[in-house]
N, C-alpha and C positions, 0 to 999 in steps of 0.2 A: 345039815341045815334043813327043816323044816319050811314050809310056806304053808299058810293058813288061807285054802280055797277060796274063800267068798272075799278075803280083803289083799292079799295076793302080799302079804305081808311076812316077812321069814322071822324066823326065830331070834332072830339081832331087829332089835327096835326102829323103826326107822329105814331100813331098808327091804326094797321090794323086789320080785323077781318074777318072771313071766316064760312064757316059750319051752325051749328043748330045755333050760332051766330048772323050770318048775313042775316040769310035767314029764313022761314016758311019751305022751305023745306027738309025734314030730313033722307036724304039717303046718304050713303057712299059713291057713286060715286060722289054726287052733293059736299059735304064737301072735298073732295081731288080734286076735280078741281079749287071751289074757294081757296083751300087753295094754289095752284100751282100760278095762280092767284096772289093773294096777295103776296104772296115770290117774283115774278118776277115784281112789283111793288116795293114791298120794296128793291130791288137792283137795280134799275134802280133809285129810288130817291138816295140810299148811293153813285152809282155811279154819278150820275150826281155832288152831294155837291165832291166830289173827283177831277171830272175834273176842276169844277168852281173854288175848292182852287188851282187848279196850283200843286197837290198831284200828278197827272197822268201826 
């Protein structure tokens, strides 16, 4: 499985992945920042399907 750095987004659509996960590197500050990361990722794609349907 791939993840795509900047959107923290994996190779299956719609799902995200952060930390010892996504990375070699395995420190608690490096895992809570991707993981911030990825959360603001995945709300900005639920928001966007949101405005696209005419829901907003």
């Amino acid at each position: 499985m791939r993840v795509d750095p900047m959107r923290r987004e994996t190779s299956v659509p719609g799902i995200y992945a952060a930390g010892d996960l996504a990375s070699r590197q395995q420190a608690a500050i490096f895992a809570a920042a991707a993981g911030t990361q990825a959360a603001a990722m995945l709300n900005l794609e639920l928001t966007s399907e949101l405005v696209l349907s005419g829901a907003l």
